[in-house]
KOLROKOL-470861 format. One line per field, with one value per residue (C-alpha): residue in three letters; residue number from 1; z, x, y. Coordinates in pm, 1 decimal. Example, Ala and Ser with C-alpha at 12.3 -4.5 7.8 and 13.67 -1.06 7.14 Angstrom:
marba: ala,ser
pase: 1,2
w: 780.0,714.0
u: 1230.0,1367.0
v: -450.0,-106.0
//
This chain:
marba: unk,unk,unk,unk,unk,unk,unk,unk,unk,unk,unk,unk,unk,unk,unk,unk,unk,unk,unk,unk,unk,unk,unk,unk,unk,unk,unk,unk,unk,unk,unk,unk,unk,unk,unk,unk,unk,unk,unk,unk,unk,unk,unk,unk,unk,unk,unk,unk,unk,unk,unk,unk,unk,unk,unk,unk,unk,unk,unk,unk,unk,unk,unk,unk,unk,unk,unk,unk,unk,unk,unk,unk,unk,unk,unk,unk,unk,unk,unk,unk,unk,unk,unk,unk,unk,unk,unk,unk,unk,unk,unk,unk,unk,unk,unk,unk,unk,unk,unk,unk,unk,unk,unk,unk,unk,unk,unk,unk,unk,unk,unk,unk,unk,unk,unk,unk,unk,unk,unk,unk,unk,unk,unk,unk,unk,unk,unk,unk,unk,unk,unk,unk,unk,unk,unk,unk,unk,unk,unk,unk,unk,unk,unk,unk,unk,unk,unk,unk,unk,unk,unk,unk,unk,unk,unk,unk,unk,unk,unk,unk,unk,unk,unk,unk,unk,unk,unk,unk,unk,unk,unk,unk,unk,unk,unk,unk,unk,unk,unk,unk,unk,unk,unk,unk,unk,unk,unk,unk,unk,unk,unk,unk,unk,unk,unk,unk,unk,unk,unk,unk,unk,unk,unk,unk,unk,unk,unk,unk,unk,unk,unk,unk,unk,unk,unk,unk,unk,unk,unk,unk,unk,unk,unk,unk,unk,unk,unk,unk,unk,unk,unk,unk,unk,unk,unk,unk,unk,unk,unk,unk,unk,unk,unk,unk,unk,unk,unk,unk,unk,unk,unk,unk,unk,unk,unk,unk,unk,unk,unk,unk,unk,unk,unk,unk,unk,unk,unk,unk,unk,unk,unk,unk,unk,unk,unk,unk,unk,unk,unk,unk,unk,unk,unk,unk,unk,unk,unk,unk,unk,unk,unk,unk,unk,unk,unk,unk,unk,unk,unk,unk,unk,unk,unk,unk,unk,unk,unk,unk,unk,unk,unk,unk,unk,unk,unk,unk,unk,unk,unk,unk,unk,unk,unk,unk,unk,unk,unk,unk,unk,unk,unk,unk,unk,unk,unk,unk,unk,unk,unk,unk
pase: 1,2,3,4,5,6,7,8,9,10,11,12,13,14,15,16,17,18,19,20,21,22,23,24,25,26,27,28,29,30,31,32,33,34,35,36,37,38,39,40,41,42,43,44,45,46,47,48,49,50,51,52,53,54,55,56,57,58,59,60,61,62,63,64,65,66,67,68,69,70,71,72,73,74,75,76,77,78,79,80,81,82,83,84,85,86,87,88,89,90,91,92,93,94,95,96,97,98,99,100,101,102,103,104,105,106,107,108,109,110,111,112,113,114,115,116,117,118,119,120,121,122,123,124,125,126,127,128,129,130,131,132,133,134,135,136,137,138,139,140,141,142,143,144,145,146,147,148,149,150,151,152,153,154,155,156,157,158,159,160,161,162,163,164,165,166,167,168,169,170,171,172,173,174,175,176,177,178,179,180,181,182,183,184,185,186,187,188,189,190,191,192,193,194,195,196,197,198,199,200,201,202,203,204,205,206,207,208,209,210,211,212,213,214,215,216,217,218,219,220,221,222,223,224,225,226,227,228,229,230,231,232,233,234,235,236,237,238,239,240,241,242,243,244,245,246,247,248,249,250,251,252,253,254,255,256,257,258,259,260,261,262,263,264,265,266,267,268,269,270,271,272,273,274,275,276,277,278,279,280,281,282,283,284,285,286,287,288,289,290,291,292,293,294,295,296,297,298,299,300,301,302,303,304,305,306,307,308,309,310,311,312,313,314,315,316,317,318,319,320,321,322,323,324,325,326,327,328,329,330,331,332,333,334,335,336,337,338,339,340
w: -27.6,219.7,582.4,893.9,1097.1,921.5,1110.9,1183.7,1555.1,1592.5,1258.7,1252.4,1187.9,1037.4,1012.6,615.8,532.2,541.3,363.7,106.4,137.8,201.6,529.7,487.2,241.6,451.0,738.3,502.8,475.4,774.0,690.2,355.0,530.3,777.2,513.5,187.1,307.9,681.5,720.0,720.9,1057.9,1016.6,763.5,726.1,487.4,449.2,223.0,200.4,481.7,739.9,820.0,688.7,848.9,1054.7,1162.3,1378.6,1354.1,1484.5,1859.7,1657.1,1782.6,1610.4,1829.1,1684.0,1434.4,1145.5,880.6,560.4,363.7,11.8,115.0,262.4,-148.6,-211.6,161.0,-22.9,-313.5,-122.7,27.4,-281.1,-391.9,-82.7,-95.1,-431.3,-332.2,-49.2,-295.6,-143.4,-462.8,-820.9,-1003.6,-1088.8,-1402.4,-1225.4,-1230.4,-976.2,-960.4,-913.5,-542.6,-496.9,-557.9,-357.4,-568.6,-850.9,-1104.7,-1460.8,-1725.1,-1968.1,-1747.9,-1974.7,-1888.9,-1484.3,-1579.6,-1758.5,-1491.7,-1269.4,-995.0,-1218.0,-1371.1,-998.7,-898.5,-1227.3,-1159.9,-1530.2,-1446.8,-1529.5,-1272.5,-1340.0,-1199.9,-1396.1,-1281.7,-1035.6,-896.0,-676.3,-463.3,-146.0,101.7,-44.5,-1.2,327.8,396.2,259.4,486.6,273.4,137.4,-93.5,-269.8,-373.2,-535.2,-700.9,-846.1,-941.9,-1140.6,-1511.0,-1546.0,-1780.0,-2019.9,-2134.8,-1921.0,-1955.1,-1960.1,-1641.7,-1356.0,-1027.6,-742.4,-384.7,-383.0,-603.0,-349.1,-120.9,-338.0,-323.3,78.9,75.8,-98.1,112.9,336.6,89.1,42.7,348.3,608.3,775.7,791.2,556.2,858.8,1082.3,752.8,718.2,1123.4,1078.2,734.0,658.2,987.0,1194.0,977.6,938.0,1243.9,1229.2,1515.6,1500.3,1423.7,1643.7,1570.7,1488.4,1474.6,1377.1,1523.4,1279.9,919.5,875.0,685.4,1005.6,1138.7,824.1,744.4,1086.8,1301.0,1536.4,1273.1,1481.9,1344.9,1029.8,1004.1,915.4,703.8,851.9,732.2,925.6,623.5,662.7,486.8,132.5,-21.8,293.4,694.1,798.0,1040.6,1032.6,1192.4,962.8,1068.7,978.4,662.5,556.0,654.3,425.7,155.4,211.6,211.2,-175.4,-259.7,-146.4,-394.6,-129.3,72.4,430.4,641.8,403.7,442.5,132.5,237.0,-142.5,-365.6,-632.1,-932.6,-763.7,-649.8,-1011.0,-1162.2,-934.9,-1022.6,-1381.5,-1591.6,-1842.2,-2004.9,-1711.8,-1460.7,-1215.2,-1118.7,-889.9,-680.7,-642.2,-852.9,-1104.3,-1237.6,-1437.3,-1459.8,-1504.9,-1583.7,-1160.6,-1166.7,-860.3,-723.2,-471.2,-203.7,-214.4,17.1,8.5,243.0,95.1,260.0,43.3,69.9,-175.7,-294.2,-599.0,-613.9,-812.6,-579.3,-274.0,-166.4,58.5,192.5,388.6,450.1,678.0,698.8,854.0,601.7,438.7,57.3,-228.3,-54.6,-211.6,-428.8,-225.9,-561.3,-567.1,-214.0,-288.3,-617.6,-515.2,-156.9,-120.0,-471.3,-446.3,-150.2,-236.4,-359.6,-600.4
u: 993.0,925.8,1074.1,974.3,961.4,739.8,722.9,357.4,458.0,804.3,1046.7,1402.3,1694.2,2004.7,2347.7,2329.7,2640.1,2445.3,2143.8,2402.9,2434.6,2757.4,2750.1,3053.9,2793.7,2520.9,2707.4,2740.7,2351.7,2318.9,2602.8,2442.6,2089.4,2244.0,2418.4,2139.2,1807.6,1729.5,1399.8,1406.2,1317.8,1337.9,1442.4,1394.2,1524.3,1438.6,1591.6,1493.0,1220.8,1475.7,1539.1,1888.3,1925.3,1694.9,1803.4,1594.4,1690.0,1587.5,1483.9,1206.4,1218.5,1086.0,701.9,671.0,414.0,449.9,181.1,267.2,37.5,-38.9,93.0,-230.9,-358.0,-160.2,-333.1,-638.7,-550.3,-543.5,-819.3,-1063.2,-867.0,-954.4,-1309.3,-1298.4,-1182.5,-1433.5,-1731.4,-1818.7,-1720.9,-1731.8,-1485.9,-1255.1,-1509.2,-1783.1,-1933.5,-1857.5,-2226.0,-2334.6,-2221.6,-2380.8,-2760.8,-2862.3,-2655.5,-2824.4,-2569.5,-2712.4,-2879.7,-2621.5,-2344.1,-2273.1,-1890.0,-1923.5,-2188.0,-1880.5,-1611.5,-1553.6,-1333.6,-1041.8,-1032.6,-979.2,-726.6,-490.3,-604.4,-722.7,-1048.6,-1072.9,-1152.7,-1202.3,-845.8,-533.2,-215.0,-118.1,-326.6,-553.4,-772.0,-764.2,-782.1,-1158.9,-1228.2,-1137.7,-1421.4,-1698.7,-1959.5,-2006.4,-1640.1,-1820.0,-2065.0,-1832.5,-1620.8,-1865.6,-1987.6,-1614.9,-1590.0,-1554.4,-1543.2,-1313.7,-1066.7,-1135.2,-1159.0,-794.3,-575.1,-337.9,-442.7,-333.0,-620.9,-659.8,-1017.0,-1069.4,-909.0,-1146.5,-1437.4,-1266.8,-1249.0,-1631.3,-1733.0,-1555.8,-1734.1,-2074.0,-1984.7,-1876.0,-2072.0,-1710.6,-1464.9,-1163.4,-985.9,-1225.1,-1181.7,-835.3,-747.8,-978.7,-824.5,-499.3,-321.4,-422.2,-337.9,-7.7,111.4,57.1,-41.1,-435.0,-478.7,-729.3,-1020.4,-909.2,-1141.9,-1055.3,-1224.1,-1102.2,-1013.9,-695.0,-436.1,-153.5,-447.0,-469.8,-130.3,97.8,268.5,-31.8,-226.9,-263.6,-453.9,-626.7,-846.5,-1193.5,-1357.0,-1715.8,-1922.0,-1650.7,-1518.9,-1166.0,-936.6,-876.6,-593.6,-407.4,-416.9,-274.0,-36.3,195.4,518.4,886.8,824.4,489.7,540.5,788.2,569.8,282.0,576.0,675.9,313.3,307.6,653.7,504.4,220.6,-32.6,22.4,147.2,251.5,55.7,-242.1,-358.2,-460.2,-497.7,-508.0,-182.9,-394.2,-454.1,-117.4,9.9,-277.8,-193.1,219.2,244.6,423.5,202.2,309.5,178.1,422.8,121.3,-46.9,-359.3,-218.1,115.0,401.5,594.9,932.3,1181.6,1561.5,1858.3,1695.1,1607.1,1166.4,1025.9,690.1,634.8,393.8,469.6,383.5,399.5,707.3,901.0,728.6,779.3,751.8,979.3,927.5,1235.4,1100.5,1409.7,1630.0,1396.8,1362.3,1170.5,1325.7,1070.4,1142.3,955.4,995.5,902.7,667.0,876.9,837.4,954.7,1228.2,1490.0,1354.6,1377.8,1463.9,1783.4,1889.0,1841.4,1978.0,2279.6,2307.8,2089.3,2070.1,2485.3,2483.9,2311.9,2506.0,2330.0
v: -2080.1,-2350.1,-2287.6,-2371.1,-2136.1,-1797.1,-1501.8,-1506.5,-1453.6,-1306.8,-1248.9,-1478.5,-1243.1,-1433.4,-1369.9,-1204.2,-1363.3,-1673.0,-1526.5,-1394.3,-1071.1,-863.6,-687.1,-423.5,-287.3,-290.8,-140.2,183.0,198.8,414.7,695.1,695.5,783.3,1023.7,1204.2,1156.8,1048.0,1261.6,1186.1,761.9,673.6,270.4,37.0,-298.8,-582.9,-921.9,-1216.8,-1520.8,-1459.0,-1371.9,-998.1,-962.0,-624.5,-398.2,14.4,233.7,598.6,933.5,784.1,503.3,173.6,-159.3,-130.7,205.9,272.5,524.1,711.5,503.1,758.1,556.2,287.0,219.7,129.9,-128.0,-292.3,-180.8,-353.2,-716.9,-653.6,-619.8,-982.5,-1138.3,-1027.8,-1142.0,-1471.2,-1534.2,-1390.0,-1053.5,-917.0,-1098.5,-957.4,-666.2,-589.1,-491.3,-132.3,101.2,245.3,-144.6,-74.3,244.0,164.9,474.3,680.7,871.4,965.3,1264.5,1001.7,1194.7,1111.2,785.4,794.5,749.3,403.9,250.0,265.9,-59.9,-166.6,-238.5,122.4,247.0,-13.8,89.4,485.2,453.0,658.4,1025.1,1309.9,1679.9,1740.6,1802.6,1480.8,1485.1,1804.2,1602.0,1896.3,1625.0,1928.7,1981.6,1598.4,1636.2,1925.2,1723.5,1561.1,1225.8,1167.7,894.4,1087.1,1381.8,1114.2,964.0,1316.4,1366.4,981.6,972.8,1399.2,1500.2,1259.0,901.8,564.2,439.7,724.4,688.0,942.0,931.0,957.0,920.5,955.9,680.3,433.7,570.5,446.2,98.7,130.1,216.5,-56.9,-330.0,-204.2,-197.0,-580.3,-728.4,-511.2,-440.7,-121.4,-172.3,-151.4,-475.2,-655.8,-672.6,-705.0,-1039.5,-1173.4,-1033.2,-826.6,-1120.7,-1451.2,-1311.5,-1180.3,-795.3,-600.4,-546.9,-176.4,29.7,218.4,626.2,873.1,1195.3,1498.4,1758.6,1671.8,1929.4,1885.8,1775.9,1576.0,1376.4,1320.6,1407.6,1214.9,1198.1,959.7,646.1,330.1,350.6,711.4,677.4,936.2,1172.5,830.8,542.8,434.1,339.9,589.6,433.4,621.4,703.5,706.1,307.4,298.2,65.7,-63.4,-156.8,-503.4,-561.4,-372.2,-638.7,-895.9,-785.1,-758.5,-1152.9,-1240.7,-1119.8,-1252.0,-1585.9,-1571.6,-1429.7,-1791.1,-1738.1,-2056.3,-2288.3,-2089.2,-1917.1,-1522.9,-1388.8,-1562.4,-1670.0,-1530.6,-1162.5,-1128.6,-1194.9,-954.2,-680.0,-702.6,-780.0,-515.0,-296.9,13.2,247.4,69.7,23.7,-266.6,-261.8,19.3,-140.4,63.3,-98.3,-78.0,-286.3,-172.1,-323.2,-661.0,-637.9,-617.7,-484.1,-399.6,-124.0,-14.0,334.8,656.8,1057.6,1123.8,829.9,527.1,221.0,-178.3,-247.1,-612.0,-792.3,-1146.9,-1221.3,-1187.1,-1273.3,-924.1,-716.6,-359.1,-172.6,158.2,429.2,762.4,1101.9,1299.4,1584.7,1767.4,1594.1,1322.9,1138.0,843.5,522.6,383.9,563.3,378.7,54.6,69.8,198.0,56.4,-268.3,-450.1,-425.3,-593.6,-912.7,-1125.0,-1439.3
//
């Protein structure tokens, strides 16, 4: 995509007749929300780099900032390929323990020597917890976040088997931080908020660690956990736009205005299909011969990104129990509207 005019400072909105898309269907996006999907607050879609159509409900306006919950992995994720590209980290096979020198792991504990970065950016490493059954509420008690994880690593199951963990984005936070001497959060205000025109996100520290602290509406920033590392699994906030921004950066390839931010090669690694439909901490999914890659958080957050159509829906959303799939939405009410 070469254009002119990127949306580093201030996004284009076009008429989406003209970016082909029909907008009789679009206008029945936000009955379909009211009367399916109550807890959206703000939806963005862009095509073609242009936002093709933007809705703020519930009283949200576009400057308003929301808790995009795991969403805040996939950031992660393009933050461990830019440090690999500027050499704070050497690559996705190194050992996890490598980073954690001061960390003295049981000489029998062969399992937790074995795991590297890559294991925890596909969730592929085991953990004493059934799927799916994550205890994050007793994370959230410890004093050192880090080392409980690390006690947790490689307990239980076999390196490859697909399980789902928070904590293990945390690790992936921490050592950012081990590796560039900056917060997850100071790193990517300085090489990936910043280049491309998202708002800076402040410093957050939490004084209590309960649950509506964590994950409420009051979240503002990034939260940091008892040690300042930046929240790994969850706790960015973000607004619609900028959400969409960080979804054309990766439809792009990871370039942004002619200036590379992550590299071609890690975008590609971290979307490319494999039979657990998850990349590095992007979601997968192929249907209907339409392949999509998602940023996706609890409450039904998602950066939605369908490079074969030029694609990117963001969606944010109040946090409820077990919401709608996103999916289901645009399936039914975006993809129909875009016409090739």
């Amino acid at each position: 995509m070469k254009r002119n005019d990127w949306p580093t400072t201030e996004w284009q909105a076009a008429d989406p007749a003209t970016l082909r898309m029909d907008t009789e269907k679009l206008s029945e996006l936000v009955p379909a929300i009211q009367a399916e999907y109550s807890n959206i607050s703000s939806i963005v879609i862009a095509r073609n780099g242009y936002i093709a159509y933007e809705t703020y409900l519930k009283g949200y306006s576009p400057d308003d900032t929301h808790h995009v919950a795991s969403v805040t992995k996939s950031i992660l994720s393009a933050l461990i390929g830019i440090a690999i590209d500027a050499g704070f980290i050497q690559h996705v096979d190194q050992k996890v323990l490598d980073f954690f020198p001061d960390y003295v792991p049981d000489a029998a504990d062969r399992q937790k020597q074995e795991i590297t970065l890559r294991h925890l950016l596909t969730m592929t490493a085991p953990y004493p917890f059934p799927d799916w059954q994550e205890p994050l509420d007793q994370m959230c008690m410890q004093p050192d976040w880090v080392k409980y994880t690390l006690d947790m690593l490689g307990q239980n199951g076999t390196i490859g088997a697909f399980k789902y963990s928070t904590a293990g984005a945390h690790l992936l936070s921490a050592i950012i931080t081990r590796t560039t001497g900056q917060s997850a959060r100071a790193f990517a205000n300085e090489r990936l908020f910043r280049p491309i025109g998202m708002k800076e996100i402040p410093d957050y520290e939490m004084k209590t660690f309960g649950f509506e602290e964590l994950f409420g509406k009051h979240v503002k920033g990034w939260v940091e956990d008892p040690s300042r590392n930046s929240t790994g699994g969850w706790g960015l906030t973000l607004t619609p736009r900028d959400m969409a921004r960080f979804g054309l950066l990766y439809l792009n390839g990871g370039t942004w205005d002619d200036q590379p931010i992550v590299s071609k090669t890690w975008v590609d690694e971290s979307t490319a299909m494999n039979p657990n439909h998850y990349g590095y901490l992007w979601w997968l999914r192929e249907e209907d011969g339409v392949f999509a890659y998602s940023a996706m958080g609890d409450g039904g957050n998602v950066i939605c990104c369908i490079p074969g159509k030029d694609l990117v829906v963001a969606i944010a959303s109040e946090f409820i129990m077990n919401p709608r799939d996103r999916w289901t939405l645009i399936k039914e009410r975006i993809l129909p509207a875009v016409r090739d």
